[in-house]
PyMOL Python script that loads the backbone (N, CA, C, O; Angstrom):
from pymol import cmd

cmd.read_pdbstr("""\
ATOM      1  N   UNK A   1    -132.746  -3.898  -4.836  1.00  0.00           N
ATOM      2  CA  UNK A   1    -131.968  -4.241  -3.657  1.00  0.00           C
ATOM      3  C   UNK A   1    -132.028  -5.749  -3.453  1.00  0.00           C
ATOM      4  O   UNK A   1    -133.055  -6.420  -3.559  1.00  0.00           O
ATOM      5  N   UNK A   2    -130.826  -6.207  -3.152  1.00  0.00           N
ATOM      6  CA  UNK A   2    -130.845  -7.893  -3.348  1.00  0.00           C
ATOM      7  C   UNK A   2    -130.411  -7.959  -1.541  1.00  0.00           C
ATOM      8  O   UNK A   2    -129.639  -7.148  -1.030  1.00  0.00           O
ATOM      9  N   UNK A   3    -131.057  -9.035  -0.810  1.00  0.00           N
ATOM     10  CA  UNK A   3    -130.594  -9.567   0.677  1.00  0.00           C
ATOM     11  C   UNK A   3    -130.312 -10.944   0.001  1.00  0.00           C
ATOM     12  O   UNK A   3    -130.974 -11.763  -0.637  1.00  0.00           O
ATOM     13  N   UNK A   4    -128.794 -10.802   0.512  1.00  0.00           N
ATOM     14  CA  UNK A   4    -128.522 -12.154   0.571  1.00  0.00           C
ATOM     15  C   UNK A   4    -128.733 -12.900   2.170  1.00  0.00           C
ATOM     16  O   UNK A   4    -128.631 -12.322   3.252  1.00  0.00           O
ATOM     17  N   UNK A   5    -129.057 -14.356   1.927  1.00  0.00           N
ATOM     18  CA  UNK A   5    -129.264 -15.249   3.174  1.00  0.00           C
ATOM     19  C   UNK A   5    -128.824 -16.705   3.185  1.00  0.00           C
ATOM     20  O   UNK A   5    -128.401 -17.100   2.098  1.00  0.00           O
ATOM     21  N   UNK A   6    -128.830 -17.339   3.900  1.00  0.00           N
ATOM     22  CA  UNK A   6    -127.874 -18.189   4.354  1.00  0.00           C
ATOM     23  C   UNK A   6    -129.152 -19.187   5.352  1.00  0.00           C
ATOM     24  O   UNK A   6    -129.945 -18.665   6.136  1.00  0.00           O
ATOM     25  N   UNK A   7    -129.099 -20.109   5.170  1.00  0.00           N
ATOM     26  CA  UNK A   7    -129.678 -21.076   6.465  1.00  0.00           C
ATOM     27  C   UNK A   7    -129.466 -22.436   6.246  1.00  0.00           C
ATOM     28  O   UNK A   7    -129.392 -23.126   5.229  1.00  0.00           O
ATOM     29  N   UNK A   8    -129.384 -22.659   7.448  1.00  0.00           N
ATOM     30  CA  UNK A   8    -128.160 -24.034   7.246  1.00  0.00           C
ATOM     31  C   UNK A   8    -128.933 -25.011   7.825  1.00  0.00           C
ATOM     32  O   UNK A   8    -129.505 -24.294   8.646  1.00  0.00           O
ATOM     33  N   UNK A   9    -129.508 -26.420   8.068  1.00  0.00           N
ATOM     34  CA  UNK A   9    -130.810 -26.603   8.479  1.00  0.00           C
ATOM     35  C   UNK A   9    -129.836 -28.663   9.117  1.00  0.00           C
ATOM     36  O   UNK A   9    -129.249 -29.490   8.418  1.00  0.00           O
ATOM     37  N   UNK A  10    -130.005 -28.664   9.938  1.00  0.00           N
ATOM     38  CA  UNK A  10    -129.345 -30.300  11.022  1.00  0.00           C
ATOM     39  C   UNK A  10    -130.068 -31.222  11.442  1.00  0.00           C
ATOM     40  O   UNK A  10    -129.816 -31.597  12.587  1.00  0.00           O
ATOM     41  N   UNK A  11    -131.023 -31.805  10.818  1.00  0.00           N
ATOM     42  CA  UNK A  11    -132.253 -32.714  11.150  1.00  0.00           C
ATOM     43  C   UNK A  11    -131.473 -33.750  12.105  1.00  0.00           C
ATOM     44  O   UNK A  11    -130.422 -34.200  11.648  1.00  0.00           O
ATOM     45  N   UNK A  12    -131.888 -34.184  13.410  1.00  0.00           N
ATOM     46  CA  UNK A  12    -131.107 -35.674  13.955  1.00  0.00           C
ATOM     47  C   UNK A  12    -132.547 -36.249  14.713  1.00  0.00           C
ATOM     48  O   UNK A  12    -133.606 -35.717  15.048  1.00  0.00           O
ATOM     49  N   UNK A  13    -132.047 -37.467  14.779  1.00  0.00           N
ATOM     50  CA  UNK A  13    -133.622 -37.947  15.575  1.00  0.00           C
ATOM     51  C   UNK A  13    -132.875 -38.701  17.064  1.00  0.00           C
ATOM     52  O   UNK A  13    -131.880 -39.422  17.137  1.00  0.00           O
ATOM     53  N   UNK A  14    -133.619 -38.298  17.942  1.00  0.00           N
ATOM     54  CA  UNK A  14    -133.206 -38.257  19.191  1.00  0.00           C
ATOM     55  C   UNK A  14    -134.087 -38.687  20.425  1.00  0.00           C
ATOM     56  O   UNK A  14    -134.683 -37.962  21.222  1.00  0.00           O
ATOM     57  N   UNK A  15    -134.015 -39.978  20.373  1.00  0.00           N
ATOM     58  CA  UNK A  15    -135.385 -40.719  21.258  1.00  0.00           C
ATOM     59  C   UNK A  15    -136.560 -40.887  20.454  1.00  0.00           C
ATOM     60  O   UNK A  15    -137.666 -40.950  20.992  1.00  0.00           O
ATOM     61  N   UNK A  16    -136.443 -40.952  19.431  1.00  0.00           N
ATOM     62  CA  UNK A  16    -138.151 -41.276  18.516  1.00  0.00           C
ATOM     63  C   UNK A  16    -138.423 -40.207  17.782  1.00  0.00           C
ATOM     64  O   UNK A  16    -139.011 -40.256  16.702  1.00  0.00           O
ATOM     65  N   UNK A  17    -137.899 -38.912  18.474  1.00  0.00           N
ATOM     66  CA  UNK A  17    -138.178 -37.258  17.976  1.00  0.00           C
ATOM     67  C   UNK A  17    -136.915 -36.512  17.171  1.00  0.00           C
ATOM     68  O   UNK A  17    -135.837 -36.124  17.623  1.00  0.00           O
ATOM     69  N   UNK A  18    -137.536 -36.445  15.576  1.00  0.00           N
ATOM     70  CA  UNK A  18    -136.676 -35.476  15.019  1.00  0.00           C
ATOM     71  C   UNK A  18    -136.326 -34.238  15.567  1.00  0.00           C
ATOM     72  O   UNK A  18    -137.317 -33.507  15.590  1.00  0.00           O
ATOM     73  N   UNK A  19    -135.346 -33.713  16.007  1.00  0.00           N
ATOM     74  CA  UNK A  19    -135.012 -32.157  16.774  1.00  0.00           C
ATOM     75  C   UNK A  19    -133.946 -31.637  15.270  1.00  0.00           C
ATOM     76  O   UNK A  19    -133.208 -32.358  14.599  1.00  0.00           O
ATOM     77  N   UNK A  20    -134.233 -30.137  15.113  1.00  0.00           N
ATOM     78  CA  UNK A  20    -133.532 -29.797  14.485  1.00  0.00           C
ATOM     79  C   UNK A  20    -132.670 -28.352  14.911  1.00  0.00           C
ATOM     80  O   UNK A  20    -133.263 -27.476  15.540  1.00  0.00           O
ATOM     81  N   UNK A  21    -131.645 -28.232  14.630  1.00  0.00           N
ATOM     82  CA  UNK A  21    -130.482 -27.218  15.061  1.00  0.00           C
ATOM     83  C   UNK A  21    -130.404 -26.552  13.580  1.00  0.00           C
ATOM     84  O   UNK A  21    -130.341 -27.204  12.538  1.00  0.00           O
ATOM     85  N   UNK A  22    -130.416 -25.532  13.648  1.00  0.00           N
ATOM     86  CA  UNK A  22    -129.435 -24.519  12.324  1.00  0.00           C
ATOM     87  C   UNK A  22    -129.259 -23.238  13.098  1.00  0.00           C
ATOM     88  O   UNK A  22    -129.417 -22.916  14.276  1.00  0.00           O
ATOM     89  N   UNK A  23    -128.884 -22.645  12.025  1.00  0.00           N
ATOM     90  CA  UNK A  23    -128.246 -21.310  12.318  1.00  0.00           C
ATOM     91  C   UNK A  23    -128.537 -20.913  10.561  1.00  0.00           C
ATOM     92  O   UNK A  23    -128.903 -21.582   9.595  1.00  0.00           O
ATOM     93  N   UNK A  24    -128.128 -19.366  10.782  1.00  0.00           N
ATOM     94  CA  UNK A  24    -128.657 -18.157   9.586  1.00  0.00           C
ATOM     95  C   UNK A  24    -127.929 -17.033   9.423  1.00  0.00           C
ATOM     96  O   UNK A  24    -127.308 -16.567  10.377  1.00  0.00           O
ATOM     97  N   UNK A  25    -127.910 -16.484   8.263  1.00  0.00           N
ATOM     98  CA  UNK A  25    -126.957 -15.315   8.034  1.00  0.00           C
ATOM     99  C   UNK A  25    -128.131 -14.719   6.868  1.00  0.00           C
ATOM    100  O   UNK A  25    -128.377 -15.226   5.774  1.00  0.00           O
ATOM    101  N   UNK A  26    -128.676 -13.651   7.393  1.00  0.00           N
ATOM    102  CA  UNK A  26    -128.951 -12.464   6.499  1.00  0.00           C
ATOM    103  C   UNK A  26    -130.797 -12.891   7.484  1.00  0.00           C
ATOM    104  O   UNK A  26    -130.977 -13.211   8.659  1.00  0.00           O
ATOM    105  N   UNK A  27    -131.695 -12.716   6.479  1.00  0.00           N
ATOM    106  CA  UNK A  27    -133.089 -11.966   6.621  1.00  0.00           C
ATOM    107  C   UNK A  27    -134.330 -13.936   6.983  1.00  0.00           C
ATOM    108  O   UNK A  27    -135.366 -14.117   7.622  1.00  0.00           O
ATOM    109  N   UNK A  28    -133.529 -14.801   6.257  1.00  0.00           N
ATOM    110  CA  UNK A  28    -134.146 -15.891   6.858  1.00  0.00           C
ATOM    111  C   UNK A  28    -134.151 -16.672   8.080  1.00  0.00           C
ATOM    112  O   UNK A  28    -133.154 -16.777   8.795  1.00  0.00           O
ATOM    113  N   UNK A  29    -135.174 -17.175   8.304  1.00  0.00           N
ATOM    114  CA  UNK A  29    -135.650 -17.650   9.526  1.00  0.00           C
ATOM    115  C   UNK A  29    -136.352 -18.907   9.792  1.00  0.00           C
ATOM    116  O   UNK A  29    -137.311 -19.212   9.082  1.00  0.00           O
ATOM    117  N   UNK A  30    -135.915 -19.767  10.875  1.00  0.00           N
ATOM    118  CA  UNK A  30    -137.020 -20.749  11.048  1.00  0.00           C
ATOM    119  C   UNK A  30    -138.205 -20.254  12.331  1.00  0.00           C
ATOM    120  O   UNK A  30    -138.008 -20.569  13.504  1.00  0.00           O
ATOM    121  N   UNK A  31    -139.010 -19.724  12.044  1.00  0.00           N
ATOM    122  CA  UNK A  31    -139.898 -19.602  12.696  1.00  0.00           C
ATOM    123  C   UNK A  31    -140.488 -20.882  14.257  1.00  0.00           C
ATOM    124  O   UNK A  31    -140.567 -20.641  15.462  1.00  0.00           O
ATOM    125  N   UNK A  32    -140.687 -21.754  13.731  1.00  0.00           N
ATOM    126  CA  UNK A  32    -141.523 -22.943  14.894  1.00  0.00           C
ATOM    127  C   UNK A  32    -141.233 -23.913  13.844  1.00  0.00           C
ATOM    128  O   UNK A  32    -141.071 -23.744  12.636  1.00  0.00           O
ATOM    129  N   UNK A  33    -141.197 -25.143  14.687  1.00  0.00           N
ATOM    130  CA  UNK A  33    -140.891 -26.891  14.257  1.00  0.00           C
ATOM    131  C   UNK A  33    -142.218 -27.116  14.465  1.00  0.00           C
ATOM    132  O   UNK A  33    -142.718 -26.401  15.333  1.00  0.00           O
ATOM    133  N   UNK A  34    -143.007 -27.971  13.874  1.00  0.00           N
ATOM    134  CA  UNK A  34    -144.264 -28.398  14.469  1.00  0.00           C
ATOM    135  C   UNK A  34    -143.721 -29.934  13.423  1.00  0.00           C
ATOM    136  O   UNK A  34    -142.932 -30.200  12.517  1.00  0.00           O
ATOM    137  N   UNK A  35    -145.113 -30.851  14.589  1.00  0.00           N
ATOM    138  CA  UNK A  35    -144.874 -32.462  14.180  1.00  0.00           C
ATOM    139  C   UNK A  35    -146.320 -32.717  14.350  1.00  0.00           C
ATOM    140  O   UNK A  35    -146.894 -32.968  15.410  1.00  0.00           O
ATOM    141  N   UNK A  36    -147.192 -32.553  12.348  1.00  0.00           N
ATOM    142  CA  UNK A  36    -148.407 -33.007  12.871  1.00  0.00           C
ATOM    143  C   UNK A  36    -148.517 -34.260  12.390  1.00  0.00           C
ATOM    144  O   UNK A  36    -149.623 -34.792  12.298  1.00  0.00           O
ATOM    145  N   UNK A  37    -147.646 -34.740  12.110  1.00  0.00           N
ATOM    146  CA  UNK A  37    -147.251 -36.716  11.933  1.00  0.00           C
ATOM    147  C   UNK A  37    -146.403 -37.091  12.674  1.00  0.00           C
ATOM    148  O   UNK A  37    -145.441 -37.738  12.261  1.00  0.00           O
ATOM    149  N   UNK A  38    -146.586 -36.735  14.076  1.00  0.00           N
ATOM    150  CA  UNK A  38    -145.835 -37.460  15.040  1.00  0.00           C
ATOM    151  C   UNK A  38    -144.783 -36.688  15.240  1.00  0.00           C
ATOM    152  O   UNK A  38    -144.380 -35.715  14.603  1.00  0.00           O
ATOM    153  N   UNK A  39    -144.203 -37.435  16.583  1.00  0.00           N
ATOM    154  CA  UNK A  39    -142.808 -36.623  16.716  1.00  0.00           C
ATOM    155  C   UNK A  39    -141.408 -37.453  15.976  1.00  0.00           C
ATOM    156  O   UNK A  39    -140.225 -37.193  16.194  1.00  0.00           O
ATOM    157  N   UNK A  40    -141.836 -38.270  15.262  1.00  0.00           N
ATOM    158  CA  UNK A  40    -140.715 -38.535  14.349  1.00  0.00           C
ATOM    159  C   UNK A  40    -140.608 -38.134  12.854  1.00  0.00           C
ATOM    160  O   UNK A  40    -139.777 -38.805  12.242  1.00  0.00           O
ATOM    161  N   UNK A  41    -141.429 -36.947  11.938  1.00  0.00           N
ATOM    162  CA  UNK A  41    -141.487 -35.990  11.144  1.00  0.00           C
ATOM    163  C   UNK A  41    -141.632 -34.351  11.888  1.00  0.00           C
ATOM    164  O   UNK A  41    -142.377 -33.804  12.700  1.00  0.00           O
ATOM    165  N   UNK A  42    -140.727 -34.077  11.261  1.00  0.00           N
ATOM    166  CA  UNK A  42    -140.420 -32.544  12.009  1.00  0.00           C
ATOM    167  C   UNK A  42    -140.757 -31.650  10.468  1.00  0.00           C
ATOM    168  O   UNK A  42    -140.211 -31.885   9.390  1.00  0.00           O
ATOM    169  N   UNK A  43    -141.830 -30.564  10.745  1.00  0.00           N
ATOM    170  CA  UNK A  43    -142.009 -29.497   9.754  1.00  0.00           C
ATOM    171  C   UNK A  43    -141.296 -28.444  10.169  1.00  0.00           C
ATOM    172  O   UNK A  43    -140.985 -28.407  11.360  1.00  0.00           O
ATOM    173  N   UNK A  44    -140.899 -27.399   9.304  1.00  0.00           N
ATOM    174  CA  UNK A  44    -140.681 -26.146  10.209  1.00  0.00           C
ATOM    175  C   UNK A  44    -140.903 -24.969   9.044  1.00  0.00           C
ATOM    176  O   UNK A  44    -140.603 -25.033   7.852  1.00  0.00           O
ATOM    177  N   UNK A  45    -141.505 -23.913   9.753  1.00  0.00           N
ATOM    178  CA  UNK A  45    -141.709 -23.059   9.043  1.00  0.00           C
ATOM    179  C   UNK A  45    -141.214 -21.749   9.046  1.00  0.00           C
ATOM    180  O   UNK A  45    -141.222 -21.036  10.050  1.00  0.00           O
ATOM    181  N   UNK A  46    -140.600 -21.265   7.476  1.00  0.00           N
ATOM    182  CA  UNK A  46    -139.676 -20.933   7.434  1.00  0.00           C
ATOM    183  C   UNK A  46    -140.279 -18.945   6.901  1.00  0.00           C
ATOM    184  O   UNK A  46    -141.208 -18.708   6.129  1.00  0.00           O
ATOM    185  N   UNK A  47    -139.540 -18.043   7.496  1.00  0.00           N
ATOM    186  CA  UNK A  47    -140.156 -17.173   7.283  1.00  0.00           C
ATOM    187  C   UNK A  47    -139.146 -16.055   7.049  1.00  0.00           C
ATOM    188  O   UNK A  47    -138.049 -16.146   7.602  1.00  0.00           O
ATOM    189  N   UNK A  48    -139.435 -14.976   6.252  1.00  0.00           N
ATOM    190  CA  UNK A  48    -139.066 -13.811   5.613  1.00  0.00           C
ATOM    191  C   UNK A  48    -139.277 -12.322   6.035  1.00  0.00           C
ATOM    192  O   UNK A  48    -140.438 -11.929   6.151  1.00  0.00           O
ATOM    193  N   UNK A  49    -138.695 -11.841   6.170  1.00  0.00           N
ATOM    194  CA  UNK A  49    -139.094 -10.387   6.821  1.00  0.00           C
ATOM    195  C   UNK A  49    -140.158  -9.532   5.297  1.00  0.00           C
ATOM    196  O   UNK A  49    -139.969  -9.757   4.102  1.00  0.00           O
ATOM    197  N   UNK A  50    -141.116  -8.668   5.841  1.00  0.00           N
ATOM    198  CA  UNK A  50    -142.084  -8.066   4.857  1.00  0.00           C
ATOM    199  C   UNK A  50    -140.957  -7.289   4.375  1.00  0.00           C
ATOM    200  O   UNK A  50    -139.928  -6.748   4.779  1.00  0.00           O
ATOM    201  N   UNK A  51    -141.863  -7.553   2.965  1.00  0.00           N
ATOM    202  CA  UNK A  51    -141.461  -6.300   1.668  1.00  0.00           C
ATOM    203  C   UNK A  51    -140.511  -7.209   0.675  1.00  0.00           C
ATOM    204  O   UNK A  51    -139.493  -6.729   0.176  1.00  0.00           O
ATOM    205  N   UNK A  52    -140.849  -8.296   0.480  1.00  0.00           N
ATOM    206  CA  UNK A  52    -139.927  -8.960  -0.815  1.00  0.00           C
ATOM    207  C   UNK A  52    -141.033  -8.803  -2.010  1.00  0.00           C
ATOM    208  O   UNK A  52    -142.201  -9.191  -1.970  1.00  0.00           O
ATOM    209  N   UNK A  53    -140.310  -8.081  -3.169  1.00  0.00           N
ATOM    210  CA  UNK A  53    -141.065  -8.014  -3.901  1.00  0.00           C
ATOM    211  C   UNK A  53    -141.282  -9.158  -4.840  1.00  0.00           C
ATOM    212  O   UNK A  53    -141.089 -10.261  -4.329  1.00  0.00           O
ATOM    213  N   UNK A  54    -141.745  -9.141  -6.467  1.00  0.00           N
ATOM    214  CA  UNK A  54    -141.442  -9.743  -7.431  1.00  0.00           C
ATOM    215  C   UNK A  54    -140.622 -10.220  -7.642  1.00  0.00           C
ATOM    216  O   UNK A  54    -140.500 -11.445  -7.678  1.00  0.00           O
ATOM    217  N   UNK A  55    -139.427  -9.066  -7.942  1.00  0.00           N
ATOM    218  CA  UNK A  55    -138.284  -9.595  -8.403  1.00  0.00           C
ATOM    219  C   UNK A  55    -137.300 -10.291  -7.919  1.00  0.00           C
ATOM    220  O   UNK A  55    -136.233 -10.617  -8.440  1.00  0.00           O
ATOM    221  N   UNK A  56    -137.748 -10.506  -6.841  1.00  0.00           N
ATOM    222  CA  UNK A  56    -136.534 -11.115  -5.814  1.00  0.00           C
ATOM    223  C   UNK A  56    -136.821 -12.419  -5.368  1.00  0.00           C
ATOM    224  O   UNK A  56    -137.992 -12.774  -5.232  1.00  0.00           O
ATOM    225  N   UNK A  57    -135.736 -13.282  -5.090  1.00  0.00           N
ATOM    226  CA  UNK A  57    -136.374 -15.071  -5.386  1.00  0.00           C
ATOM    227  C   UNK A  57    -135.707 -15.247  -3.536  1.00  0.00           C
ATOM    228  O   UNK A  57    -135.014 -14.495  -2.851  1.00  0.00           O
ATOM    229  N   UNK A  58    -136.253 -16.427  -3.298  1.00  0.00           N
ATOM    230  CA  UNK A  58    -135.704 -17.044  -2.338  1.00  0.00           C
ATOM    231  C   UNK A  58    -135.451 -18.512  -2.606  1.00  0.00           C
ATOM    232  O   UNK A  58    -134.922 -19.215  -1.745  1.00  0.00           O
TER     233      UNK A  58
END
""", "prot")
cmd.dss("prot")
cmd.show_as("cartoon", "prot")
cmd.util.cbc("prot")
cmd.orient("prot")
């Protein structure tokens, strides 16, 4: 079984602070932005619903 997904990801910096906007189509996700180098590097972590096996890539 193959999920296809989609995430579209808008980095802008806005007063000193990277903020980021996207949107998604299918099973991916941005979970939380965190900035542990300041608020002008933005991380975000990106997450998958359980049960992807082996064979299946992201």
């Amino acid at each position: 079984m193959t999920w296809h997904a989609r995430l579209s990801l808008n980095y802008r910096a806005l007063a000193g602070k990277t903020l980021l906007n996207f949107s998604h189509d299918g099973p991916l996700r941005i979970l939380q932005s965190l900035y542990p180098e300041g608020d002008a590097i933005c991380h975000n972590v990106l997450v998958h619903p359980p049960g992807v096996s082996r064979e299946e890539t992201i």
